[in-house]
DOLORO-101306 format. One record per residue (C-alpha): residue number from 1; residue in three letters; chain; x, y, z. Coordinates in nm, 2 decimals. Example, Ala and Ser with C-alpha at 12.3 -4.5 7.8 and 13.67 -1.06 7.14 Angstrom:
<pt><num>1</num><residuo>ala</residuo><cadena>A</cadena><c1>1.23</c1><c2>-0.45</c2><c3>0.78</c3></pt>
<pt><num>2</num><residuo>ser</residuo><cadena>A</cadena><c1>1.37</c1><c2>-0.11</c2><c3>0.71</c3></pt>
//
This chain:
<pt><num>1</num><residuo>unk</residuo><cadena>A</cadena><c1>-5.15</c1><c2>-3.11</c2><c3>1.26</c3></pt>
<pt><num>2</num><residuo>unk</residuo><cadena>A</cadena><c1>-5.10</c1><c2>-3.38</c2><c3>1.03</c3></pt>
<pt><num>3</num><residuo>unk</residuo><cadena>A</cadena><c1>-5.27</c1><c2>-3.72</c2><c3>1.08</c3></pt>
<pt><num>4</num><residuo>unk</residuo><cadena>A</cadena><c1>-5.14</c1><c2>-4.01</c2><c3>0.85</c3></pt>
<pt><num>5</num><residuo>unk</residuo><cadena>A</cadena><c1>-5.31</c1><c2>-4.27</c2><c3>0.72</c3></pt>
<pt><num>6</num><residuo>unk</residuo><cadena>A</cadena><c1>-5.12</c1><c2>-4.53</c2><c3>0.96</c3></pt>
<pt><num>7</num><residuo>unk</residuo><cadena>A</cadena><c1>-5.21</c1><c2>-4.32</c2><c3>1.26</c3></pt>
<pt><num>8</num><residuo>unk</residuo><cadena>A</cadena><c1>-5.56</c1><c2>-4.41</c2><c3>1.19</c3></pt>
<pt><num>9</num><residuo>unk</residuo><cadena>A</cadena><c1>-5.50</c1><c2>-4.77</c2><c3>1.12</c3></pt>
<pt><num>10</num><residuo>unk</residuo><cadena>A</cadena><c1>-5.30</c1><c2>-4.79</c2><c3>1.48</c3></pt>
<pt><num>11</num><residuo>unk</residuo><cadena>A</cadena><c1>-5.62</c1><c2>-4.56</c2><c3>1.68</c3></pt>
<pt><num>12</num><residuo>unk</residuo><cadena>A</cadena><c1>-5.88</c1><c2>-4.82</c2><c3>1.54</c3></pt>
<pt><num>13</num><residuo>unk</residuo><cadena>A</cadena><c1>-5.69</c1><c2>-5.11</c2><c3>1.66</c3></pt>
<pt><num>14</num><residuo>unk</residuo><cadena>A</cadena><c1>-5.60</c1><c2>-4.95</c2><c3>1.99</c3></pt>
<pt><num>15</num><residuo>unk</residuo><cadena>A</cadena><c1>-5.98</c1><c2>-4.79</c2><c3>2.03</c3></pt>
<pt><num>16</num><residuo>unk</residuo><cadena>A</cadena><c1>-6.05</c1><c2>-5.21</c2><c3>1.96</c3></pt>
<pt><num>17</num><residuo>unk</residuo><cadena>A</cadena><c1>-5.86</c1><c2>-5.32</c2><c3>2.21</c3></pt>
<pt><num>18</num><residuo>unk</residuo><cadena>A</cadena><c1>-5.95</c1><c2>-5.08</c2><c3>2.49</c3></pt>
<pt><num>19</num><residuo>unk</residuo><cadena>A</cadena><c1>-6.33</c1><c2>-5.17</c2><c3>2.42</c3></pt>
<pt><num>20</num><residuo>unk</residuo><cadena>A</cadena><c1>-6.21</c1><c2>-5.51</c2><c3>2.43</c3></pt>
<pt><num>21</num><residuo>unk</residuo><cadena>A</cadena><c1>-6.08</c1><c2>-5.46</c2><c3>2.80</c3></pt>
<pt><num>22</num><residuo>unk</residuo><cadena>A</cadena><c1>-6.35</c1><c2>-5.24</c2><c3>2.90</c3></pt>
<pt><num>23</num><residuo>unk</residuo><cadena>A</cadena><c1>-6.60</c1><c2>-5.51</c2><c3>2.81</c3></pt>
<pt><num>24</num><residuo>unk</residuo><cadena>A</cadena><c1>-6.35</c1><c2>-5.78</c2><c3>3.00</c3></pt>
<pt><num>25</num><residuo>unk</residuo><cadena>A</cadena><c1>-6.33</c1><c2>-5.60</c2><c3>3.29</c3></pt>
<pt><num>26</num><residuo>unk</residuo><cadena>A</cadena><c1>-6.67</c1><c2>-5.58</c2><c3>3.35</c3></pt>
<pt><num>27</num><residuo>unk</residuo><cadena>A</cadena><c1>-6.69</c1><c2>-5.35</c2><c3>3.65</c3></pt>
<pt><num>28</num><residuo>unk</residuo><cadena>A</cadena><c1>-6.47</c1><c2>-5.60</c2><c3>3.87</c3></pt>
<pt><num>29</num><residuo>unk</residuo><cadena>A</cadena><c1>-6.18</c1><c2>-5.34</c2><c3>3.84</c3></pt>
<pt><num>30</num><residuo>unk</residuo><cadena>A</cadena><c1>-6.05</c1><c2>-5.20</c2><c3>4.18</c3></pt>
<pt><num>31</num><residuo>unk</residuo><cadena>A</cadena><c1>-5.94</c1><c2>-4.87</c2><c3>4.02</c3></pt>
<pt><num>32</num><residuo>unk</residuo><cadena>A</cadena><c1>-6.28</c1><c2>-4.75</c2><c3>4.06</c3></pt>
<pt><num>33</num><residuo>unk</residuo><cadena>A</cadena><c1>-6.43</c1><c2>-4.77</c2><c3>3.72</c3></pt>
<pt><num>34</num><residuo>unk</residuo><cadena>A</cadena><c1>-6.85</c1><c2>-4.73</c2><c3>3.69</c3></pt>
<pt><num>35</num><residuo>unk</residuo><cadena>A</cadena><c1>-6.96</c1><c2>-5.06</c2><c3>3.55</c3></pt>
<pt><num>36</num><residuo>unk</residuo><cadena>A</cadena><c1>-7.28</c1><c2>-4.85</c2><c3>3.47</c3></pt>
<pt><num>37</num><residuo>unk</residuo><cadena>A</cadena><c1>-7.06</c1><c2>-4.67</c2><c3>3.24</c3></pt>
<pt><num>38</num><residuo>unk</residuo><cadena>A</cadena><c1>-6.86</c1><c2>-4.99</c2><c3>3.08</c3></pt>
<pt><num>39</num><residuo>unk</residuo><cadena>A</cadena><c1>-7.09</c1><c2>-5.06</c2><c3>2.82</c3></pt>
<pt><num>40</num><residuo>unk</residuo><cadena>A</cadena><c1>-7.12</c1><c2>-4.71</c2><c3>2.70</c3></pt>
<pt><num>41</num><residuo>unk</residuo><cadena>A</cadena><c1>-6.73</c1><c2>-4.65</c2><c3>2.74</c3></pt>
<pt><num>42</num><residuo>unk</residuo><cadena>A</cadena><c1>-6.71</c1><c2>-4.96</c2><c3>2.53</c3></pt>
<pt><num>43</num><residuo>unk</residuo><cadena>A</cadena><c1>-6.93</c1><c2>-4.91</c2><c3>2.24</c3></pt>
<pt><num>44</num><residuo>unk</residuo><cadena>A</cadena><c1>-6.83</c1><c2>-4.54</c2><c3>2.24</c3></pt>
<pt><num>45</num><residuo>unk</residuo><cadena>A</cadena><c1>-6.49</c1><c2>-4.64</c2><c3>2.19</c3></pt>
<pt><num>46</num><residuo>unk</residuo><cadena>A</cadena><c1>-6.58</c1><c2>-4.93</c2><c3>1.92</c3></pt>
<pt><num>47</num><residuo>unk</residuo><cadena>A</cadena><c1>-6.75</c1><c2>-4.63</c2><c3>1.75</c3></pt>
<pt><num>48</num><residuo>unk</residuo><cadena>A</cadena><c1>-6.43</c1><c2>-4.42</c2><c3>1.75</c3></pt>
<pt><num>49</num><residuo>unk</residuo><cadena>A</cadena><c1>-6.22</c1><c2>-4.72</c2><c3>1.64</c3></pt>
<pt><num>50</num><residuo>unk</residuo><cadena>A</cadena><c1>-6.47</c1><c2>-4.77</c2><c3>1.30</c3></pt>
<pt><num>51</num><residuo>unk</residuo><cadena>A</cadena><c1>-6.45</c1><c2>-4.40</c2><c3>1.28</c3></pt>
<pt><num>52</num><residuo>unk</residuo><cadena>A</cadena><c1>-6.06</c1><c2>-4.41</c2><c3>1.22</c3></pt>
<pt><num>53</num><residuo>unk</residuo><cadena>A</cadena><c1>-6.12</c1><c2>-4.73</c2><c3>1.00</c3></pt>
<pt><num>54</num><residuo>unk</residuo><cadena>A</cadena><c1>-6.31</c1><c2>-4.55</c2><c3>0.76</c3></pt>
<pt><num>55</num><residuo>unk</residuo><cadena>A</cadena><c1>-6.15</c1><c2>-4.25</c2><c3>0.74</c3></pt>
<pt><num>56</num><residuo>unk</residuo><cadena>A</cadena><c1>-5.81</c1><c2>-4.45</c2><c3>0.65</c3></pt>
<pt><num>57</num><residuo>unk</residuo><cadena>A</cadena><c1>-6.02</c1><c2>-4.63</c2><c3>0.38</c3></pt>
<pt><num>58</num><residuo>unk</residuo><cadena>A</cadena><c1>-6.14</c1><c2>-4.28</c2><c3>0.30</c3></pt>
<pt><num>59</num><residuo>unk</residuo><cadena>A</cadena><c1>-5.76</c1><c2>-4.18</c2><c3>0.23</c3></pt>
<pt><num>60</num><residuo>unk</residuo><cadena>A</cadena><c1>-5.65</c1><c2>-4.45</c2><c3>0.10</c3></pt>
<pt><num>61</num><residuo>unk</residuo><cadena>A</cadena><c1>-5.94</c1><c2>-4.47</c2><c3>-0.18</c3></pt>
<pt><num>62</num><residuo>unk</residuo><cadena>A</cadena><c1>-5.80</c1><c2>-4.11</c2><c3>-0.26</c3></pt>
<pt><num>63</num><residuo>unk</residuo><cadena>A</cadena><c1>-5.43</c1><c2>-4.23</c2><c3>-0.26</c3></pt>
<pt><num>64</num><residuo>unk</residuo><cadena>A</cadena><c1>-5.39</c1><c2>-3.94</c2><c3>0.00</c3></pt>
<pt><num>65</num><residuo>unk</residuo><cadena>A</cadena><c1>-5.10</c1><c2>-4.06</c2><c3>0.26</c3></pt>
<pt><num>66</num><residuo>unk</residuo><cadena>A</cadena><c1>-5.25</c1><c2>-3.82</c2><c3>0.55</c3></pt>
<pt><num>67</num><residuo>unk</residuo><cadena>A</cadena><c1>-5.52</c1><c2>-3.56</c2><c3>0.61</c3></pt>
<pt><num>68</num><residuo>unk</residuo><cadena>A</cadena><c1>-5.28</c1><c2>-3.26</c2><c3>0.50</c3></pt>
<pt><num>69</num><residuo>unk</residuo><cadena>A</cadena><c1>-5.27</c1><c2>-3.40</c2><c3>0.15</c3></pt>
<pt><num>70</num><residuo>unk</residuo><cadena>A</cadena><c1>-5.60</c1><c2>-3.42</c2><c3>0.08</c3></pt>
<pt><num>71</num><residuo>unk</residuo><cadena>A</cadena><c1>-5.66</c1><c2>-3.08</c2><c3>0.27</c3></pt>
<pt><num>72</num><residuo>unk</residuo><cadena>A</cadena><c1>-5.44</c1><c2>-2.92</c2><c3>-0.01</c3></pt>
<pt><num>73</num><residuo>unk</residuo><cadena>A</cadena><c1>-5.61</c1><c2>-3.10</c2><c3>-0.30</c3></pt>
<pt><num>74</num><residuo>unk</residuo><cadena>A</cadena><c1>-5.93</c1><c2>-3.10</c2><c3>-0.18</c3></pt>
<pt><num>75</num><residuo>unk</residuo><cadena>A</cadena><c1>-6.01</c1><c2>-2.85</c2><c3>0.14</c3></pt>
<pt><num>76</num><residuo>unk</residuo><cadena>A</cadena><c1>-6.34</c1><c2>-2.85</c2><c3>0.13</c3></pt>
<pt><num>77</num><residuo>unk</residuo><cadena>A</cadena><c1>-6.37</c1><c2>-3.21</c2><c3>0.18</c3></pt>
<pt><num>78</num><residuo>unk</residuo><cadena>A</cadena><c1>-6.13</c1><c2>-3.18</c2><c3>0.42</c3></pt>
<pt><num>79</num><residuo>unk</residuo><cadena>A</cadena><c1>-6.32</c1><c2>-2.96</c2><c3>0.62</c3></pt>
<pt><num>80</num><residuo>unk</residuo><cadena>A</cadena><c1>-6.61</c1><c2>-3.18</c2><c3>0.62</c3></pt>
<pt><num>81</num><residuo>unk</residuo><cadena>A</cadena><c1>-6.48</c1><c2>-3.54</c2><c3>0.70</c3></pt>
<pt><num>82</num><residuo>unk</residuo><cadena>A</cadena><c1>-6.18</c1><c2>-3.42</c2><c3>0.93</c3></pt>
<pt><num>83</num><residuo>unk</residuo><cadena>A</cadena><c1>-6.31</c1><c2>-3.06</c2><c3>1.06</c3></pt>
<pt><num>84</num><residuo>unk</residuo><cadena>A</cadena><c1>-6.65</c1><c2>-3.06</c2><c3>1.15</c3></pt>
<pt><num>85</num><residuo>unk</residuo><cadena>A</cadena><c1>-6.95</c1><c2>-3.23</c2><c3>1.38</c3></pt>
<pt><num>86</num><residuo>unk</residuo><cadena>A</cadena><c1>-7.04</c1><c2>-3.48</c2><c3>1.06</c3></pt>
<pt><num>87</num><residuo>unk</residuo><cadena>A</cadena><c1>-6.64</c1><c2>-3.60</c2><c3>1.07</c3></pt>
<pt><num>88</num><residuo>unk</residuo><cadena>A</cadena><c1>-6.76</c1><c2>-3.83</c2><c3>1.37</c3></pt>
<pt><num>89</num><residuo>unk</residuo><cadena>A</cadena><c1>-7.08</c1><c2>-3.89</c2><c3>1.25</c3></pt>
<pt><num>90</num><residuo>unk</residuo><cadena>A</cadena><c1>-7.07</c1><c2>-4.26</c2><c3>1.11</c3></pt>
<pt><num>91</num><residuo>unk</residuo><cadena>A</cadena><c1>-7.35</c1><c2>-4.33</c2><c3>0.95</c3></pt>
<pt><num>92</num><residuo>unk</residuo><cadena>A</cadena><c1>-7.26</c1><c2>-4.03</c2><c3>0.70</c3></pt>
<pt><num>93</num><residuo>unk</residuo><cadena>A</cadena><c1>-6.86</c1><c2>-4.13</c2><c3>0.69</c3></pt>
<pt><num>94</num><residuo>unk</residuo><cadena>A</cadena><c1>-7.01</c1><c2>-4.47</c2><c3>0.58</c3></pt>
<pt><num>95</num><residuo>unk</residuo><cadena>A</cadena><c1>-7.23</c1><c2>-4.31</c2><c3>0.27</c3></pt>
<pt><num>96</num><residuo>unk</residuo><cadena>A</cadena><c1>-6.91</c1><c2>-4.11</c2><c3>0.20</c3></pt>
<pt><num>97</num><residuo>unk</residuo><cadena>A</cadena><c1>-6.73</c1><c2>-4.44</c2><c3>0.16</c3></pt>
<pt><num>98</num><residuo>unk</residuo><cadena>A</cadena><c1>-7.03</c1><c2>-4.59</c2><c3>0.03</c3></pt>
<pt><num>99</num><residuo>unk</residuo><cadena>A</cadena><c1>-6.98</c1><c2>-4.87</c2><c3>0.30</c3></pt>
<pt><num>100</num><residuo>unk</residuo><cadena>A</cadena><c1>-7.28</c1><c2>-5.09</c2><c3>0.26</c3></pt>
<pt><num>101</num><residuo>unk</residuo><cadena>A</cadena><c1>-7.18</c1><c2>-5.11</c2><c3>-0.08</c3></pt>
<pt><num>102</num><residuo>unk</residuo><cadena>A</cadena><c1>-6.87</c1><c2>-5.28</c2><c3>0.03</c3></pt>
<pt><num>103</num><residuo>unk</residuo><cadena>A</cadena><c1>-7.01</c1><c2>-5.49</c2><c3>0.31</c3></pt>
<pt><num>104</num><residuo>unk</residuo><cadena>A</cadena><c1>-7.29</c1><c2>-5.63</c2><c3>0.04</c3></pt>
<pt><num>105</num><residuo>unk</residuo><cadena>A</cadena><c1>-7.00</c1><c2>-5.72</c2><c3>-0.23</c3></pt>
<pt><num>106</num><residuo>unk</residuo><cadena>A</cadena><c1>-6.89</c1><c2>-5.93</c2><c3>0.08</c3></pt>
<pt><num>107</num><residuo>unk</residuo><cadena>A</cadena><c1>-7.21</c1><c2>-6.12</c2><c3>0.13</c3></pt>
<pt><num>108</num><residuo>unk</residuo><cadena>A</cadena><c1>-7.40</c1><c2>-5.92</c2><c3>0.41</c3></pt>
<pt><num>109</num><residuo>unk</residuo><cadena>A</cadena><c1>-7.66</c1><c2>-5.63</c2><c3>0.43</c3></pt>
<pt><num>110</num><residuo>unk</residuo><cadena>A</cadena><c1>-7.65</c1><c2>-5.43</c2><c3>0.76</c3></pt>
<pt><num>111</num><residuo>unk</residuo><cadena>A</cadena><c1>-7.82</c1><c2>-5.12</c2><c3>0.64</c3></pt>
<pt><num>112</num><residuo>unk</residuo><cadena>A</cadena><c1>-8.21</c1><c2>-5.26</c2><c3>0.82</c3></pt>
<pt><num>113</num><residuo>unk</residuo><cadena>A</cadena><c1>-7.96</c1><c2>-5.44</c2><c3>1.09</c3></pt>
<pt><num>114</num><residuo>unk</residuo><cadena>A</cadena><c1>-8.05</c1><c2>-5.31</c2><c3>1.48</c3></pt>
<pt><num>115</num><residuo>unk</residuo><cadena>A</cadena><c1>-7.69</c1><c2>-5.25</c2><c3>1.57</c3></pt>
<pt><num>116</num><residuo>unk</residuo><cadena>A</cadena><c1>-7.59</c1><c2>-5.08</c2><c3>1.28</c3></pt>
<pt><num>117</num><residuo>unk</residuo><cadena>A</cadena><c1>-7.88</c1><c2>-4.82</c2><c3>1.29</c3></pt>
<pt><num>118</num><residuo>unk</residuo><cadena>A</cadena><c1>-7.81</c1><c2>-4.79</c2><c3>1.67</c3></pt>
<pt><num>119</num><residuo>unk</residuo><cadena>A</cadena><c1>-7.41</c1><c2>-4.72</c2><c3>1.59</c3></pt>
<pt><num>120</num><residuo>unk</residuo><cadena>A</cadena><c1>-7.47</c1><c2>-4.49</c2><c3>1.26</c3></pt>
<pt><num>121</num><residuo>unk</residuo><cadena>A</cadena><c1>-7.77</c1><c2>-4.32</c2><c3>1.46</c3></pt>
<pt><num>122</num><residuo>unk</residuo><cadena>A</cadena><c1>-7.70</c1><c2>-3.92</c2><c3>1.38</c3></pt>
<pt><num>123</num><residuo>unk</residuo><cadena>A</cadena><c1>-7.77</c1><c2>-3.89</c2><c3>1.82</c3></pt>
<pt><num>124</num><residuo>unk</residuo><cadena>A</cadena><c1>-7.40</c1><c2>-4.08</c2><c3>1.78</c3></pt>
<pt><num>125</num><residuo>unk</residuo><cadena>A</cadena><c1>-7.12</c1><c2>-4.04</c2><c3>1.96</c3></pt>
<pt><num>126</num><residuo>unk</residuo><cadena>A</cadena><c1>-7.23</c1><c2>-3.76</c2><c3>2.15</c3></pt>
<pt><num>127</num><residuo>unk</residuo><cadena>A</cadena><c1>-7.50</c1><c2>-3.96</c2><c3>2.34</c3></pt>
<pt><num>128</num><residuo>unk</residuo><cadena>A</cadena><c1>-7.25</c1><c2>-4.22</c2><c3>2.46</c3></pt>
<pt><num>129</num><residuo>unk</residuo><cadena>A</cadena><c1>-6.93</c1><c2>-3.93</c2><c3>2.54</c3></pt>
<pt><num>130</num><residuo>unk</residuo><cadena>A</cadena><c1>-7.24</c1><c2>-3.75</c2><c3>2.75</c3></pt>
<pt><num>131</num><residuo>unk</residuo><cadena>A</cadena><c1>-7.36</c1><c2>-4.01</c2><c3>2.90</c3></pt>
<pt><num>132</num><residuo>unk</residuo><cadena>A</cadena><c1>-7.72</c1><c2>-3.95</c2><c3>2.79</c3></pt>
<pt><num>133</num><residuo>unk</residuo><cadena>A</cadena><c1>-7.75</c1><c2>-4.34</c2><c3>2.61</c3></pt>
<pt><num>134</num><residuo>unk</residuo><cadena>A</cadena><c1>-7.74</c1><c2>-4.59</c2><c3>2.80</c3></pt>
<pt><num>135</num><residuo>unk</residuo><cadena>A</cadena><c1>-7.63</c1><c2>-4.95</c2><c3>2.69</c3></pt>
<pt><num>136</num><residuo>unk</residuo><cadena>A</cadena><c1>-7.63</c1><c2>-5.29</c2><c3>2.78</c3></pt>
<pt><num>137</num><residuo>unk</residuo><cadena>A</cadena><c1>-7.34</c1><c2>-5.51</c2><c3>2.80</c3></pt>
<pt><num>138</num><residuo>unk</residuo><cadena>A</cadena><c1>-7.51</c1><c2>-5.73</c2><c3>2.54</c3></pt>
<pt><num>139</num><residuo>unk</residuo><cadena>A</cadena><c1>-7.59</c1><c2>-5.44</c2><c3>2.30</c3></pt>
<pt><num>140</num><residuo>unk</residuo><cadena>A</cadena><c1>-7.21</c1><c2>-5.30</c2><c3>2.36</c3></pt>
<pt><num>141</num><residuo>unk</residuo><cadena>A</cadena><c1>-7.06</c1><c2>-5.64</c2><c3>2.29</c3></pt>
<pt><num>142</num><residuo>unk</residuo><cadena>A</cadena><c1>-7.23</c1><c2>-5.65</c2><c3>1.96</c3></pt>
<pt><num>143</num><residuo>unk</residuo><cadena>A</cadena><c1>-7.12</c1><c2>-5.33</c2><c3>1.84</c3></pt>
<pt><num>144</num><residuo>unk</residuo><cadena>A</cadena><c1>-6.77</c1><c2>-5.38</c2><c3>1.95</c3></pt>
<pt><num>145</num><residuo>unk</residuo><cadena>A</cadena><c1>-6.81</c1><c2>-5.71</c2><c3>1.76</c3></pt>
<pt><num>146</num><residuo>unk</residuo><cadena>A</cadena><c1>-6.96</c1><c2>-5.47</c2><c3>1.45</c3></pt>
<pt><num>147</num><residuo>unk</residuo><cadena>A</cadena><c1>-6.69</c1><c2>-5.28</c2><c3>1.46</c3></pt>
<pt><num>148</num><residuo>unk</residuo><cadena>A</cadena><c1>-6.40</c1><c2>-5.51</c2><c3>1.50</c3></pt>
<pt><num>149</num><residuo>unk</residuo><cadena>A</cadena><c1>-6.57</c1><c2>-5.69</c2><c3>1.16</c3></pt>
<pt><num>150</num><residuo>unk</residuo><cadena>A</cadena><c1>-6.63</c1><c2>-5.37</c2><c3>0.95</c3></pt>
<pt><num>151</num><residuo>unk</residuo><cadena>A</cadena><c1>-6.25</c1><c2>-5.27</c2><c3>1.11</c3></pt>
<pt><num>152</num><residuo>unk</residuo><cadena>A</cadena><c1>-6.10</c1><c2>-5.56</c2><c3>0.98</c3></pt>
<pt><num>153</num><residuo>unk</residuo><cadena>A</cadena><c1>-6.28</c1><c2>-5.54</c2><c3>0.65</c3></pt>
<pt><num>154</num><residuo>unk</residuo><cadena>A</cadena><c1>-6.21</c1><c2>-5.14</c2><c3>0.60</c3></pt>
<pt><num>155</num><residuo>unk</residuo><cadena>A</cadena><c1>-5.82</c1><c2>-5.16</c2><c3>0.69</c3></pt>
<pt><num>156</num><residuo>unk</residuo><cadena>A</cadena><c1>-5.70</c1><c2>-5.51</c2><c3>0.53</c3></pt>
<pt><num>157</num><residuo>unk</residuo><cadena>A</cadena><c1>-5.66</c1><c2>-5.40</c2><c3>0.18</c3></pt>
<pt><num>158</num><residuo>unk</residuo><cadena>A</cadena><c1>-5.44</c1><c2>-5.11</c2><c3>0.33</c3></pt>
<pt><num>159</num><residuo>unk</residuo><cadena>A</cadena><c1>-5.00</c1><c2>-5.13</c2><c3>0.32</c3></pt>
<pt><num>160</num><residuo>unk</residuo><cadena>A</cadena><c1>-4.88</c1><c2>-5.21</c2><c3>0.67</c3></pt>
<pt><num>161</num><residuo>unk</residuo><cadena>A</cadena><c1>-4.55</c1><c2>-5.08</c2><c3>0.56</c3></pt>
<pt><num>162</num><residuo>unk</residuo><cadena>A</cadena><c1>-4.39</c1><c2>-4.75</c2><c3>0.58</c3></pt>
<pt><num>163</num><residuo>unk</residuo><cadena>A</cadena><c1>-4.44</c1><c2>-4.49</c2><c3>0.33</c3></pt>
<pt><num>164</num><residuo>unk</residuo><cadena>A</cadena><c1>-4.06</c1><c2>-4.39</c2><c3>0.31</c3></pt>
<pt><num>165</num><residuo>unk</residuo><cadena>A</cadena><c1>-3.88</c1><c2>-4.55</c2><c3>0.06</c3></pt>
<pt><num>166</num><residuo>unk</residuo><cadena>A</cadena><c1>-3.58</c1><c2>-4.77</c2><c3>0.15</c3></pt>
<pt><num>167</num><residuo>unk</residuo><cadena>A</cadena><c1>-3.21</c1><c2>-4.70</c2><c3>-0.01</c3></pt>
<pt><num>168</num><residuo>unk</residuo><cadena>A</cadena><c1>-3.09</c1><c2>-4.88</c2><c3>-0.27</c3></pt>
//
């Protein structure tokens, strides 16, 4: 299965925007959703959404267009950021990126910062997709927030445009 680099630009945004929703709808749904679940729906998917961030910045960095080029230059890396339990572990996609490195060139330090330990916690995303962490809507709302920042930071250096090339 190939995964392009767009791909992972248009799952963060749409991981975003259903966290958005979720937090929105706050349990006053009638389709029967758990509004004891919202907040870990939402942050779960706020997590998946940075998770696709990075790992297009991750590409892009490497000038790799999708996951199958880099798995043919470089399969063990590969394997370990796109293959295995660590691939969704953020805290150690964002020390493969070197992350804080780029957040502190633009002014801020989250390393020490509540929600990004809670978000980059190694118990992460499992705890959420298990339903063994709960969250509040006030802790969910700031790591949706979180993510949308570090989201917006991570993917706009990257092309919007198409990789084929147009005819003369």
């Amino acid at each position: 299965m190939t995964t392009k680099l767009h791909d992972f630009r248009l799952a963060s945004h749409g991981h975003l925007a259903g966290a958005k929703a979720i937090l929105e709808d706050n349990g006053t749904s009638t389709r029967g959703s758990l509004p004891a679940k919202s907040s870990s729906s939402a942050a779960y998917l706020a997590g998946v959404a940075l998770e696709c961030s990075i790992k297009a910045k991750l590409l892009a960095r490497g000038a790799y267009e999708s996951t199958e080029a880099l798995k043919r230059k470089l399969p063990l890396v590969h394997k370990a950021l796109f293959k295995s339990k660590d691939g969704h572990d953020l805290g150690k996609l964002a020390r493969e990126l070197r992350l804080m490195d780029v957040i502190r060139a633009n002014g801020k330090n989250w390393e020490e910062d509540n929600v990004w330990k809670r978000m980059s916690s190694p118990e992460r995303p499992y705890s959420l997709r298990y339903g063994s962490e709960h969250l509040t809507a006030k802790d969910a709302e700031s790591e949706v927030a979180r993510a949308r920042e570090l989201s917006e930071t991570l993917l706009s250096g990257l092309s919007t445009a198409s990789t084929r090339r147009s005819r003369p």
